[in-house]
DRENPABA-366378 format. One line per 4 residues: number of its first residue (from 1); for each residue z, x, y of C-alpha. Coordinates in Angstrom, 1 decimal, m for minus. Each point is the difference from the previous one (the first is absolute). Layout:
<recs>
NUM> Z/X/Y ~ ... $
</recs>
This chain:
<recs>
1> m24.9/11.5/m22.6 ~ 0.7/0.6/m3.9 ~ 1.4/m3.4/m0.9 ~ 2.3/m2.8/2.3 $
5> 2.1/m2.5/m1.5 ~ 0.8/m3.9/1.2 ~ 3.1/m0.1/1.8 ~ 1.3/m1.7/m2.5 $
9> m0.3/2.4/m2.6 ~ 2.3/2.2/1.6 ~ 3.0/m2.9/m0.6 ~ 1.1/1.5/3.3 $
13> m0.6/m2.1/2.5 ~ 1.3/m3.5/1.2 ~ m1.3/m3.7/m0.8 ~ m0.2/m0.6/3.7 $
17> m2.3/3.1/0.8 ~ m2.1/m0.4/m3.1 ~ m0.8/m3.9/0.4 ~ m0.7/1.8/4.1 $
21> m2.6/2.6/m1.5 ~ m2.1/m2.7/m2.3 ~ 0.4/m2.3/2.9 ~ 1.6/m3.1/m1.9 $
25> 0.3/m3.1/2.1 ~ 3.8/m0.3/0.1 ~ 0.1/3.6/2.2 ~ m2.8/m1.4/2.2 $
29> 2.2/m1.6/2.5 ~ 2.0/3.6/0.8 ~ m3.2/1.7/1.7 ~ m2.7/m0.4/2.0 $
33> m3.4/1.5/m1.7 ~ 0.4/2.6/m3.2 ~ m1.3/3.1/1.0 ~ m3.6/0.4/m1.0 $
37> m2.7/1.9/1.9 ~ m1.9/m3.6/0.6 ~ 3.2/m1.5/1.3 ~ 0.2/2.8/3.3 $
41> m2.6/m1.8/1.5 ~ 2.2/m3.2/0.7 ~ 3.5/2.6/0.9 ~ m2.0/1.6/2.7 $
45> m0.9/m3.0/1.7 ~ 3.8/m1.2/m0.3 ~ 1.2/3.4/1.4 ~ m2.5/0.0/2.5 $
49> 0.6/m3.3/1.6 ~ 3.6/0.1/m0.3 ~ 1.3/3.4/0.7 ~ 1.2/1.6/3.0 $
53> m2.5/2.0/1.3 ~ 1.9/1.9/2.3 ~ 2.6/1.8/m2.6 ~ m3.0/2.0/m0.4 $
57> 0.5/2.2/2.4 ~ 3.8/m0.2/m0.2 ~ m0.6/1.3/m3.8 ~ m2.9/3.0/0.6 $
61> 2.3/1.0/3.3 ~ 3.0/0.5/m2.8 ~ m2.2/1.7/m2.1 ~ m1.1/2.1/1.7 $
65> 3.1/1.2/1.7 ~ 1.4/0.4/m3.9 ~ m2.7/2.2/m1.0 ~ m0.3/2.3/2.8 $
69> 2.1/2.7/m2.0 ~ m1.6/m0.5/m3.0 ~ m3.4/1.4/m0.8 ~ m2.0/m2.9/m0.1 $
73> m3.0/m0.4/m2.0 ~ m3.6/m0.8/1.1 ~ 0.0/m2.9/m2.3 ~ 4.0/m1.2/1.0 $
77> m0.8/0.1/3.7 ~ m3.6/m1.7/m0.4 ~ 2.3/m3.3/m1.7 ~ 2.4/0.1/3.0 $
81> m2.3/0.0/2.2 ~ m2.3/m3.2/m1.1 ~ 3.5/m1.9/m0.2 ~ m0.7/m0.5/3.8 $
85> m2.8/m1.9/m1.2 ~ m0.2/m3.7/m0.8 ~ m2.2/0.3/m2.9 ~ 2.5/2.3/m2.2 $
89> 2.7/m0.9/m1.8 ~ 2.7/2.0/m2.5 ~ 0.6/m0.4/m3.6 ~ 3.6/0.9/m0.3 $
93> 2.5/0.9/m3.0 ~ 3.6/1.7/1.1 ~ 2.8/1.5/m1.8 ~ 3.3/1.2/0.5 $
97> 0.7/4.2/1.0 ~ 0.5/0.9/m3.6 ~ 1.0/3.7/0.2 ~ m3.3/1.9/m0.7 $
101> m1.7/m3.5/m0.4 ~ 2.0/m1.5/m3.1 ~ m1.7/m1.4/m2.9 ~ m3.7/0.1/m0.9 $
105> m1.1/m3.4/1.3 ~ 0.2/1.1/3.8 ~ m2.9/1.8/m0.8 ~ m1.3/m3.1/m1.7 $
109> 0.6/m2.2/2.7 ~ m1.7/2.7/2.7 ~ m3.0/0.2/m2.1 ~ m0.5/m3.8/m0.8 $
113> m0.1/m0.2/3.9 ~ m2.7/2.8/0.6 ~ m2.4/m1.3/m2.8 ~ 0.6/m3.7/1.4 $
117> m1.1/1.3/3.8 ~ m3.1/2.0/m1.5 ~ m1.2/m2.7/m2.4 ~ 0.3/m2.7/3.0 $
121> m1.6/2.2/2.4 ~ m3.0/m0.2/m2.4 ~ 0.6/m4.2/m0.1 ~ 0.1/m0.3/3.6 $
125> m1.6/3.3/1.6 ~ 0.4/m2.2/3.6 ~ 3.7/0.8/0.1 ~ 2.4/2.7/m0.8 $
129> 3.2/0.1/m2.3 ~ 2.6/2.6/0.9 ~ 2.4/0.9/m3.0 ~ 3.6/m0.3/1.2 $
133> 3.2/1.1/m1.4 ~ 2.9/m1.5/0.9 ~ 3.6/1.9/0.2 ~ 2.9/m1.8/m0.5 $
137> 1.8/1.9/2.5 ~ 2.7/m2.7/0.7 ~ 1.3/m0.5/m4.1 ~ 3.2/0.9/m0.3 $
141> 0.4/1.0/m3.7 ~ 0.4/3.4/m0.1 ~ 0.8/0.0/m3.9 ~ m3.0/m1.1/m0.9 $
145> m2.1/2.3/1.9 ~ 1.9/3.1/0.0 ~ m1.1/1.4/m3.4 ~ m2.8/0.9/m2.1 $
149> m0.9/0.9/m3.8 ~ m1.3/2.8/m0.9 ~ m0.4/0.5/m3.6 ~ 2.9/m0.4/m1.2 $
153> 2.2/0.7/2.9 ~ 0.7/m2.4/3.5 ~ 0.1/1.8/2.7 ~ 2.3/m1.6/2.6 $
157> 1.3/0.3/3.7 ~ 3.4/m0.3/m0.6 ~ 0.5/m1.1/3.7 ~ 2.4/m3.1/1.4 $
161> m2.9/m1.9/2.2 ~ 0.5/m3.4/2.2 ~ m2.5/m2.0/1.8 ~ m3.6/0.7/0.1 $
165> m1.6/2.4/m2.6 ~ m2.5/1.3/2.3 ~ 2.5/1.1/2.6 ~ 1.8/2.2/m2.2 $
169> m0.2/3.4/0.7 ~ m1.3/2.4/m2.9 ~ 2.1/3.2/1.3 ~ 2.3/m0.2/m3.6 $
173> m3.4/0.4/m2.1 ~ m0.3/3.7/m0.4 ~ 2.3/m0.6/m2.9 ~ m1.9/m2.1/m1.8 $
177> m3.0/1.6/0.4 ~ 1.4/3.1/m1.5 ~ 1.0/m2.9/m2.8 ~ m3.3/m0.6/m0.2 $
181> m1.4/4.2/0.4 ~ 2.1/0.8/m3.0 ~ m1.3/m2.7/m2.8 ~ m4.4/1.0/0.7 $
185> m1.3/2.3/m1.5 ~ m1.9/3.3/1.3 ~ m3.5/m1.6/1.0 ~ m2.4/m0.1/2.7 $
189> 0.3/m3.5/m0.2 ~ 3.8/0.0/m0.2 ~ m0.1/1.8/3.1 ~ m1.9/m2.1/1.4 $
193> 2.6/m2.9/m0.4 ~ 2.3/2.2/1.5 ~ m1.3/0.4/3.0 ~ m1.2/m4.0/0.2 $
197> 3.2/m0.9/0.1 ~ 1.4/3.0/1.9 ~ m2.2/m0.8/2.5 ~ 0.9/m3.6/0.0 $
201> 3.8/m0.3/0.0 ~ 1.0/3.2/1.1 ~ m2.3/0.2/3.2 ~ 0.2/m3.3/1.5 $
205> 3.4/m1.7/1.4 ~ 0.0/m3.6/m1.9 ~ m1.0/m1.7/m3.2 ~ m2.5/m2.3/1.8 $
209> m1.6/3.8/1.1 ~ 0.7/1.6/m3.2 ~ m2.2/m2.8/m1.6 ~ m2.8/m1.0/2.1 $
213> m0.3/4.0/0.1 ~ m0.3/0.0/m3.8 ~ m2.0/m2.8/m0.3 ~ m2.7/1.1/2.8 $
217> m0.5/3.3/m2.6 ~ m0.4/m1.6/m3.2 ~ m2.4/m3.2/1.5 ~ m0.9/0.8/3.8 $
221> m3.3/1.5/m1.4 ~ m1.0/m3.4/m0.6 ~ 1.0/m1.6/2.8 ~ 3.3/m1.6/m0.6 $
225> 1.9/m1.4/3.0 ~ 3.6/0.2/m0.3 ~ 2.0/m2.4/1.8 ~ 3.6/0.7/1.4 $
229> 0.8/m3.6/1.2 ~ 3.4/0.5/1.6 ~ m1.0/0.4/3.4 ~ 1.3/m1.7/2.8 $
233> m3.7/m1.0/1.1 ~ m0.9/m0.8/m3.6 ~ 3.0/m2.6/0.1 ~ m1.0/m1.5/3.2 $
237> m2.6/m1.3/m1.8 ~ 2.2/m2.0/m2.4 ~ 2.7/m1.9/2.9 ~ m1.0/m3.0/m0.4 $
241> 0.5/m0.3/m3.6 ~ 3.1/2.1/0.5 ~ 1.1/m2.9/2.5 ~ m1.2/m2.8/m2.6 $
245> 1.6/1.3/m2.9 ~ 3.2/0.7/2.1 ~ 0.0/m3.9/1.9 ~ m1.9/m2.1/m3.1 $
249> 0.9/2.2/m3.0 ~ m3.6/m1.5/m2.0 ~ m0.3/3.0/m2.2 ~ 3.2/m1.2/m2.2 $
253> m1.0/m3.7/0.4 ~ m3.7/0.9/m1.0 ~ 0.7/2.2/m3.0 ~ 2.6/m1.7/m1.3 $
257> m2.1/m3.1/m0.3 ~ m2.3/2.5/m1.6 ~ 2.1/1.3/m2.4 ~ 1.0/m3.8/m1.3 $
261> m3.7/m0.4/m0.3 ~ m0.2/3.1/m2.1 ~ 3.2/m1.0/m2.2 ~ m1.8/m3.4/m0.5 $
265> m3.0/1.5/m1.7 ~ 2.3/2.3/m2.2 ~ m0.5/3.6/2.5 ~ 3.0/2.2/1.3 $
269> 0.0/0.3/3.5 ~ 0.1/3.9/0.6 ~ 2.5/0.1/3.7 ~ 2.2/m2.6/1.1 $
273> m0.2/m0.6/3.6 ~ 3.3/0.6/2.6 ~ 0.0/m2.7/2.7 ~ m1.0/3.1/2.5 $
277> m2.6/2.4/m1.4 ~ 0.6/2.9/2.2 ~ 2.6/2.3/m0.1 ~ 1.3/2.0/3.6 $
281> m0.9/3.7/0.4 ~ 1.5/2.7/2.2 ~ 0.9/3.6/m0.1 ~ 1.2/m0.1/m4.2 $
285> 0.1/m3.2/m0.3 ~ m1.8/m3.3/m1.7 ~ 2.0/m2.6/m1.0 ~ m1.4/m3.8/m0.2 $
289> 0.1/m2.1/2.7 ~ 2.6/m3.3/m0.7 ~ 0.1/m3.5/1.7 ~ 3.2/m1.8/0.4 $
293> 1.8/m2.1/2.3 ~ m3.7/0.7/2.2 ~ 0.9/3.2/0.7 ~ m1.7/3.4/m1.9 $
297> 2.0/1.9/m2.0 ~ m1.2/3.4/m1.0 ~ 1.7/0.5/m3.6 ~ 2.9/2.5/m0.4 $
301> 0.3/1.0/3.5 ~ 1.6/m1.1/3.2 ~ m3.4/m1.2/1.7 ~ m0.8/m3.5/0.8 $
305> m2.5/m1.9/2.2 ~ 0.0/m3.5/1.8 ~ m3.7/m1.2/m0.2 ~ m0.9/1.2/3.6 $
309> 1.0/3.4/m1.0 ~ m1.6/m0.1/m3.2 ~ m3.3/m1.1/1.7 ~ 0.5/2.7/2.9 $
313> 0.5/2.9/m2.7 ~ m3.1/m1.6/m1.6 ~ m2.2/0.2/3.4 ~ 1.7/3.8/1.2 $
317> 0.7/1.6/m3.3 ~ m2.9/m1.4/m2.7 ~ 0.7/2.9/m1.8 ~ 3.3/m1.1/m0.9 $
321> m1.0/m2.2/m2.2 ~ m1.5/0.6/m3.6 ~ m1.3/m2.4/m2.4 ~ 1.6/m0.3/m3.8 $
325> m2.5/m0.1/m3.0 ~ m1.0/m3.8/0.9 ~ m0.6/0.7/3.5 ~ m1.9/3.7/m0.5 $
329> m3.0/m1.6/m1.4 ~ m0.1/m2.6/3.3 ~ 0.2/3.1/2.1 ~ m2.8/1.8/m1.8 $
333> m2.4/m2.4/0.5 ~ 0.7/m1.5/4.0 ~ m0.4/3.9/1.1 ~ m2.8/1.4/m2.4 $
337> m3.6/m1.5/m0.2 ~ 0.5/m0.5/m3.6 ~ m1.8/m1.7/m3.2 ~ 1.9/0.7/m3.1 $
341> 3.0/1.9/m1.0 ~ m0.2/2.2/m2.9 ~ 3.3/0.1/m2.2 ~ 1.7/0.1/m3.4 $
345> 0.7/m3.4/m2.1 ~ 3.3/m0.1/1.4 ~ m0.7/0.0/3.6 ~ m2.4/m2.4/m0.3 $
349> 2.3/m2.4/m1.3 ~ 2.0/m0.2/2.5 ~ m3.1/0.0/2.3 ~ m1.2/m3.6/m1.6 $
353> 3.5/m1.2/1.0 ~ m1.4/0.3/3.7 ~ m3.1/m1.9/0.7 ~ 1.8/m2.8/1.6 $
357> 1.7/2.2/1.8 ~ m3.2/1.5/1.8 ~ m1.0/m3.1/0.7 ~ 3.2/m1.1/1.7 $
361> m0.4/3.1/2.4 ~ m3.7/m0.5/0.0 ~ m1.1/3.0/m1.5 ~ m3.0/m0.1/m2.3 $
365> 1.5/1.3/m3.5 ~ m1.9/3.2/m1.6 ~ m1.4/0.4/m3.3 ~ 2.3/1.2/m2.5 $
369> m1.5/2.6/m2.0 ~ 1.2/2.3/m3.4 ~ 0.2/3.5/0.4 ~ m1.7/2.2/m2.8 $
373> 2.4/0.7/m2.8 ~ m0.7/2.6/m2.4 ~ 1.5/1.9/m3.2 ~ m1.4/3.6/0.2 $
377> m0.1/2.4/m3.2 ~ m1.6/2.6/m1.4 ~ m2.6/1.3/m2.4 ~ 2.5/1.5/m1.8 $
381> 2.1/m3.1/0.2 ~ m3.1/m2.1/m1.4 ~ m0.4/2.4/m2.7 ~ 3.7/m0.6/m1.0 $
385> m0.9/m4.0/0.4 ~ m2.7/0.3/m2.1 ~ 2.1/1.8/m2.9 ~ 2.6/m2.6/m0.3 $
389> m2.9/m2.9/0.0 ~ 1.9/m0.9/3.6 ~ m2.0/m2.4/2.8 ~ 1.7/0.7/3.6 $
393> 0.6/m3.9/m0.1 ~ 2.0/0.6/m3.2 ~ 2.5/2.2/2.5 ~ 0.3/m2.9/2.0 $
397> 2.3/m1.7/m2.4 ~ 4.0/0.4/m0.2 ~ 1.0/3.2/m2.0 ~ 1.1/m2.1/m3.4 $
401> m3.0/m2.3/m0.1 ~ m2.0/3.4/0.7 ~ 1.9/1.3/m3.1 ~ m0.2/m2.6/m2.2 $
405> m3.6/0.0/0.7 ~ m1.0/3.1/m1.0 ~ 2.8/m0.2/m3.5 ~ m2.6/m2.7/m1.2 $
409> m2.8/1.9/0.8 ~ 0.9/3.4/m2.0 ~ 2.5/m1.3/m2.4 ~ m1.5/0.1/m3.3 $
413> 1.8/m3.2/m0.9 ~ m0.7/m3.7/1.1 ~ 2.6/m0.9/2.4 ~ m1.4/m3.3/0.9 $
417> 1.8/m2.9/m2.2 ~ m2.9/m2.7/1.0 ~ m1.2/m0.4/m3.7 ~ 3.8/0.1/m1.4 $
421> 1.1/m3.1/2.7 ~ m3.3/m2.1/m1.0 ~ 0.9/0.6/m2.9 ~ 3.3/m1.4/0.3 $
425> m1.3/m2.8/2.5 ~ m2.1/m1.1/m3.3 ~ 2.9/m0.1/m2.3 ~ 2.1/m2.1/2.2 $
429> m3.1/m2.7/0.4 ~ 0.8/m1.0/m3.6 ~ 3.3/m0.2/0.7 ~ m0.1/m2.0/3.3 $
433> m2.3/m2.4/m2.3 ~ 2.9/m0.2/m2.6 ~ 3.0/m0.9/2.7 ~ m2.1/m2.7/1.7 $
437> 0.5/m2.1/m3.7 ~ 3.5/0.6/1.3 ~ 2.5/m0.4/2.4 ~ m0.1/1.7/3.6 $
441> 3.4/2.1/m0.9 ~ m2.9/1.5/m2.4 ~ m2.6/1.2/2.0 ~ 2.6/1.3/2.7 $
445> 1.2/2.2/m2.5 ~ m3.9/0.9/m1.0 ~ m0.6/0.3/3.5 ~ 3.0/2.2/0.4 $
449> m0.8/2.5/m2.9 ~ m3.0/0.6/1.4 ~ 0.9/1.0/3.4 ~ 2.4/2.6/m1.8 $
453> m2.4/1.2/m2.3 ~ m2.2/1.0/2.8 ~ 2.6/1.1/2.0 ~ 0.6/2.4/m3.0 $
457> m3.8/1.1/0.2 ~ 0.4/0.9/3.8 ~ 2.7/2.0/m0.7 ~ m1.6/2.0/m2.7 $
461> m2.9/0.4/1.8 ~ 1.8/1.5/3.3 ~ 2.3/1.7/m2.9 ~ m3.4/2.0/m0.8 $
465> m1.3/0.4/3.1 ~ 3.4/1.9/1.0 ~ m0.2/1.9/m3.4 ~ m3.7/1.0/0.6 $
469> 1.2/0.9/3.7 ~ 2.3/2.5/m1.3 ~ m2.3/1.6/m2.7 ~ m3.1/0.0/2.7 $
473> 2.3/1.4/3.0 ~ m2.1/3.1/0.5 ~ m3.1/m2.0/0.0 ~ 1.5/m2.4/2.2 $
477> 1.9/2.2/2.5 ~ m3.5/1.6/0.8 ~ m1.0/m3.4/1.3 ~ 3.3/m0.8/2.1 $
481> m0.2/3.3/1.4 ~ m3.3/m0.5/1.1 ~ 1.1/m3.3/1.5 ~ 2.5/1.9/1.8 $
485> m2.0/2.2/1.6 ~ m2.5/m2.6/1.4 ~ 2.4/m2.1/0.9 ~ 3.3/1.9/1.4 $
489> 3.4/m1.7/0.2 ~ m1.8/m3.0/m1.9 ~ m2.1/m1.2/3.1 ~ m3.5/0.5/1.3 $
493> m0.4/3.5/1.3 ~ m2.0/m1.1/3.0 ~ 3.8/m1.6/0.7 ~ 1.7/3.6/m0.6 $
497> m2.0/3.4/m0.2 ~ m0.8/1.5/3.6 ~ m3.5/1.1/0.7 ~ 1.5/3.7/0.0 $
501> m0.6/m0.2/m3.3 ~ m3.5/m0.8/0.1 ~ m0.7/2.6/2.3 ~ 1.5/2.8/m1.7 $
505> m2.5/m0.9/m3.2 ~ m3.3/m0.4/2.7 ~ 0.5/0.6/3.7 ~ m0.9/m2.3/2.5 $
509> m2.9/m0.8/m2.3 ~ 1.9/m2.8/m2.1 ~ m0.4/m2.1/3.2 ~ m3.7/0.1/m0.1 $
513> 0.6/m1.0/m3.5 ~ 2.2/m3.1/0.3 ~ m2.6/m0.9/3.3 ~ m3.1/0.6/m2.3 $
517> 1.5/m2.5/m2.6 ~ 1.9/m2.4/1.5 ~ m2.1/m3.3/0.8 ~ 1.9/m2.1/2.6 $
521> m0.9/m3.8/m1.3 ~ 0.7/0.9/m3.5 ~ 3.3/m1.3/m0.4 ~ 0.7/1.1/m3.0 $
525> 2.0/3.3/m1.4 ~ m1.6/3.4/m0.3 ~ 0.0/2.4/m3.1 ~ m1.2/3.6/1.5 $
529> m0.5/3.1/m1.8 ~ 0.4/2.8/1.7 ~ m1.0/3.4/0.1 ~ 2.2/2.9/0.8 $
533> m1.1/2.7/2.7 ~ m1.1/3.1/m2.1 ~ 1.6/1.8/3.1 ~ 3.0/m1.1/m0.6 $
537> 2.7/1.4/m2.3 ~ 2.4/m2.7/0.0 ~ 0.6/m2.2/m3.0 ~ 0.8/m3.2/1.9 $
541> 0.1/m3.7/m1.5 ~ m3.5/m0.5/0.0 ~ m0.5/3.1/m1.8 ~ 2.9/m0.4/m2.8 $
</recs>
């Protein structure tokens, strides 16, 4: 690792997920133990006692049955195979399909959770620790996965989509992929993309295929498990929290006692619970399940259900059923043998708003663990750092505080007013001295001049600044621009530039990188420098 930063550095983050990373004591309350490798030894004696032994074989049956037309690495089917065993348990981080993966942090997330299962292998050599990866098959919001950048482009599946993302059918992407064809450039590497996702979403009937396809290429050779958990068998696991959310509805009653207790000690609570937490699912369709007048309603269609036929469709059709973003989590954990969840700061906020939750249903609650997060650049990049006397965290601030920082530092004039207003502040002393002898309508009006007069200095001093902006623009620009480029559309570009990019610059090779220097237990943000592939001919971010 070249350098990290504190989260709070980054002025990125919220108050509620930094108090949960230096574990202050008013977050201690939303979770159970703070992931640390001491801390395992107490979750796997919770997970061990309390879950359900027999969803093991339920969950390597699935497994297997969804790899058997993939090729399936030595190391993949070694980890589904000791699932059947009582002694291993999964260290788990999911995501949405994102077309071609989405943003950089998937990667982050996958590699926190391989790291985490080799360093606690080395803790506790008695059991084994399976990374899974967890599709969220059953989300329904197609805009949000149905793009990704690329440079300065988005490349988009401009298709209309309803109900679950998984089940979509990828038969419209050949467009996109020529999209896509048309904006690399003429590399070995660039081929190589090509035929990555070729292979993916133009060979294989679904998204769910398309991406645990993609994802077996890119991390199967390190023995990630990828998890397709709408199954009918998957869900038979779950009826009887399907059955107690449905009859006693404690996930909103649980979480919205939560939330108060959040509000009380000044946090935002990051999902408001519905009074069901599942939605219905059936050919195109998911629409959230709604109580009233004891009869289930299943929102903008014609279905409804008394309670015996909501129960029945519970027992016959499981897979009917599919939990919202409260309920997911609960579902996660009652069918895997799992110890912590690996995500980004905001999924674990709304993960602290269900401990009680868990412990309504029973369930012991995982750890909650950060991913990695990272800002990757260059040599050259450093080089150009280095020239304008820049420090990555400098880049961290907003554009105009970024410019205004780097006007005093090569303006040739003093910007700062400090001596001028103690100055001033010394003046008025006498005065205020002089008015006490008289009446208060005095020193008001002392009081008041005062105030103006160093009003009148802040304006001259922002008057410069501005001035100084405009003379230094050249000087300054090169510093924006640099900004810019680290951090695209003003965000962190872990939360926008696609691994595509990455690859173009070094081949599969960048993931070795980001596994050689990412340290699970960290917690705190990563400043890489990379190198570009000499093989490659692409002039990629990391190279510009």
């Amino acid at each position: 690792m070249d350098d990290c930063l504190n989260y709070e550095q980054t002025q990125l983050f919220s108050n509620l997920f930094l108090d949960y990373i230096n574990q202050k004591s008013s977050v201690s309350s939303f979770y159970n133990r703070f992931p640390n490798l001491q801390n395992f030894a107490a979750q796997i004696q919770d997970k061990q006692s309390q879950y359900n032994q027999k969803h093991r074989a339920v969950l390597v049956d699935v497994l297997n049955k969804q790899y058997q037309d993939f090729e399936t690495s030595k190391q993949t089917q070694n980890h589904i195979n000791q699932l059947s065993q009582s002694n291993t348990f999964t260290i788990t981080t999911g995501h949405q399909l994102n077309l071609f993966t989405g943003p950089l942090y998937t990667f982050y997330k996958i590699i926190t959770v391989l790291k985490t299962c080799e360093q606690l292998k080395t803790q506790y050599p008695d059991f084994n620790f399976v990374p899974l990866f967890w599709l969220a098959s059953e989300d329904h919001d197609f805009e949000e996965i149905n793009h990704f950048h690329f440079k300065d482009k988005t490349i988009s599946w401009p298709k209309k989509a309803s109900g679950a993302v998984g089940e979509l059918d990828t038969n419209d992407l050949k467009s996109v992929f020529e999209t896509f064809e048309d904006t690399l450039p003429k590399t070995q590497l660039a081929e190589e993309l090509k035929n990555l996702f070729k292979q993916a979403y133009l060979k294989h009937k679904n998204l769910s295929e398309a991406s645990i396809y993609l994802y077996n290429q890119l991390f199967g050779s390190k023995g990630l498990v990828i998890l397709e958990p709408n199954h009918k068998k998957l869900k038979a696991c779950f009826k009887n929290q399907i059955r107690t959310e449905l009859l006693e509805q404690i996930t909103y009653k649980e979480v919205t006692q939560t939330s108060e207790h959040l509000k009380s000690q000044n946090y935002h609570e990051q999902v408001t619970p519905r009074e069901i937490n599942l939605f219905y699912k059936d050919n195109n369709l998911r629409e959230r399940l709604i109580l009233k007048d004891n009869k289930f309603f299943v929102n903008s269609t014609q279905l409804e259900f008394s309670k015996d036929e909501i129960l029945n469709e519970v027992e016959t059709h499981p897979e009917k059923f599919s939990p919202n973003a409260l309920m997911r989590p609960l579902y996660q954990e009652v069918l895997l043998p799992n110890l912590s969840y690996v995500g980004g700061a905001g999924e674990l906020a709304y993960w602290l708003q269900l401990q009680s939750t868990f412990e309504a249903f029973e369930i012991p609650f995982p750890m909650l663990q950060m991913r990695n997060s990272a800002l990757l650049f260059s040599e050259k990049t450093k080089t150009k750092l280095d020239k304008l006397d820049l420090k990555v965290a400098d880049l961290f601030q907003s554009t105009i505080d970024l410019k205004n920082q780097q006007v005093k530092k090569i303006s040739k004039i003093d910007i700062d007013f400090t001596p001028q207003k103690e100055h001033l502040s010394q003046q008025f002393k006498a005065l205020y001295k002089l008015a006490k002898q008289t009446d208060k309508t005095f020193l008001n009006a002392v009081a008041a001049q005062e105030k103006k007069q160093h009003n009148g200095l802040n304006k001259l001093e922002k008057r410069l600044l501005k001035a100084q902006r405009r003379q230094l623009a050249d000087q300054i620009n090169r510093s924006v621009k640099l900004q810019d480029k680290l951090f695209p559309k003003q965000n962190l570009q872990e939360r926008i530039v696609n691994f595509s990019e990455l690859y173009l610059a070094r081949g599969e090779g960048f993931i070795e990188f980001l596994y050689e220097n990412f340290e699970p237990f960290d917690f705190s943000f990563s400043v890489l420098k990379l190198k570009t592939n000499p093989k490659s001919l692409n002039q990629s971010f990391v190279s510009n």
